[in-house]
C-alpha positions in Angstrom: 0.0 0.0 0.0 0.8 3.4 -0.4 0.4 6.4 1.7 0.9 9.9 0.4 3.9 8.8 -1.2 5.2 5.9 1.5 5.3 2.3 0.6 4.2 0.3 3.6 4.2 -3.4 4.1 2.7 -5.8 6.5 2.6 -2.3 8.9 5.8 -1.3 8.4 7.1 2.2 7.2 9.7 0.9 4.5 11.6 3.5 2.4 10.0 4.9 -1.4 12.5 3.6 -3.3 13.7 -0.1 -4.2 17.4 0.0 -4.8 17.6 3.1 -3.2 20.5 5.7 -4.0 23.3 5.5 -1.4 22.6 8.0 1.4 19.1 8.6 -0.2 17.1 6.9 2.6 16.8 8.0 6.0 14.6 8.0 9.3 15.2 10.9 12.2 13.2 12.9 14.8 12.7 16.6 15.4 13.2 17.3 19.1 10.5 18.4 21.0 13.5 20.2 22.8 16.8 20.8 22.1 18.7 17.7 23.4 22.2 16.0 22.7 21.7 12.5 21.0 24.6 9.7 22.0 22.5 6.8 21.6 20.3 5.0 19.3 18.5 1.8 19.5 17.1 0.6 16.1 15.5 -2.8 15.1 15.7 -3.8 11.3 13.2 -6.4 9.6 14.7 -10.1 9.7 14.5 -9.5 5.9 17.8 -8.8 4.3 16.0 -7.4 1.2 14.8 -4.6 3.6 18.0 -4.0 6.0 21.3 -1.8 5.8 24.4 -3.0 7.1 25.8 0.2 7.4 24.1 3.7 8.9 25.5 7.1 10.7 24.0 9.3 12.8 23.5 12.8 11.7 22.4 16.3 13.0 21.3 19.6 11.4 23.8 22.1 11.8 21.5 24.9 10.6 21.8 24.2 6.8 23.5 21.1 6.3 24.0 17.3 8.5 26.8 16.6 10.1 27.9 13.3 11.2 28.2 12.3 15.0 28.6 8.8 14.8 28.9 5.9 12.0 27.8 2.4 12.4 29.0 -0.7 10.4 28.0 -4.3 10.4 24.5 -3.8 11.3 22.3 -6.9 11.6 18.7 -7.6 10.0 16.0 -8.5 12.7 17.5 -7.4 15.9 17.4 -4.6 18.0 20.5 -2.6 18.2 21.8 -0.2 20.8 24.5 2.0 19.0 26.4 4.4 21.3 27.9 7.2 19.5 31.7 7.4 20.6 32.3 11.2 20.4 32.6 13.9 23.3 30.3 16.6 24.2 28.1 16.8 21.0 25.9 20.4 20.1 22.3 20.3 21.4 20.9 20.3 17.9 17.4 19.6 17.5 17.5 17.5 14.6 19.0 13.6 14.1 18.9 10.9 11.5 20.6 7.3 10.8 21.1 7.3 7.0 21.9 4.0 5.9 24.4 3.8 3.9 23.8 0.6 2.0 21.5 0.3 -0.6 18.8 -2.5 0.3 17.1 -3.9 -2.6 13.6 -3.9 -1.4 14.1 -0.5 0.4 14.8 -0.2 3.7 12.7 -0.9 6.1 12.7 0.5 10.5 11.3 -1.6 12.8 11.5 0.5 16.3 14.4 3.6 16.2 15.3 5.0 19.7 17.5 8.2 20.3 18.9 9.0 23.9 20.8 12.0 25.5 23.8 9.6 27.0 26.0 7.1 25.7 24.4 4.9 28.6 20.7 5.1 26.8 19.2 5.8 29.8 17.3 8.7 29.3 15.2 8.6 25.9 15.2 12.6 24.0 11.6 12.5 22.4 10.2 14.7 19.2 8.3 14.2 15.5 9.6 11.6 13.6 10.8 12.4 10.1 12.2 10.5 7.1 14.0 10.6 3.7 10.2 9.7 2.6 7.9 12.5 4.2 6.6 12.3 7.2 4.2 9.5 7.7 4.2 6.9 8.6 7.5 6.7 10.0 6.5 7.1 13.4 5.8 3.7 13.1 9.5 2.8 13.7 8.8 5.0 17.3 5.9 3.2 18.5 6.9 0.8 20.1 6.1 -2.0 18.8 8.4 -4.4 17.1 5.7 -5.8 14.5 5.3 -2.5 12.7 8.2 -1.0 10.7 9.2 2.9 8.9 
């Protein structure tokens, strides 16, 4: 099915593109306040089809994304707490993981977590937001492992 634009599958948010250009899709959050983001948990599909093996973590600088963090080796269909490993990162309000693999049935965000700490204790909470509009990627925020971005 398609919603303004999103493909979604089984009630999952998947990316608009199959074979998607490299760096092209990507699911983030606008903070409800500004925060600093040092954590991320994020659960892929099982399917390989629909998962990135590679992703970093981005934030708006104003008028462009910088990178905070980069991820490799990612696996499909388990959840995933990736600590960012730098020190004292700007209280921007915007983040994204931007994979940086190009699934071949698009990819595909099961649950996507952000946190102010490198321990992931303390969850920074906003609007999602996505390479593919806005809904429904909050589906990869809701909680629920069974419905994907």
């Amino acid at each position: 099915a398609t919603s303004q634009g999103l493909e979604t599958t089984g009630g999952h948010w998947s990316s608009s593109c199959s074979e998607c250009e490299v760096g092209s899709a990507w699911i983030g959050v606008i903070l409800a306040f500004p925060s600093q983001v040092a954590c991320v948990d994020i659960e892929q599909p099982s399917d390989a089809l629909q998962s990135t093996s590679v992703v970093i973590l981005e934030s708006w600088e104003g008028s462009s994304w910088s990178v905070k963090g980069r991820f490799l080796g990612i696996n499909s269909g388990e959840k995933l707490r990736l600590t960012a490993a730098w020190e004292q990162p700007k209280a921007d309000m915007r983040y994204r993981v931007l994979s940086l693999t190009s699934p071949v049935a698009g990819w595909a965000v099961a649950e996507l977590h952000f946190y102010a700490g490198i321990e992931c204790a303390m969850e920074v909470l906003g609007s999602s937001i996505s390479s593919a509009g806005e809904a429904p990627s909050f589906l990869a925020f809701d909680g629920l492992p069974s419905t994907f971005w």
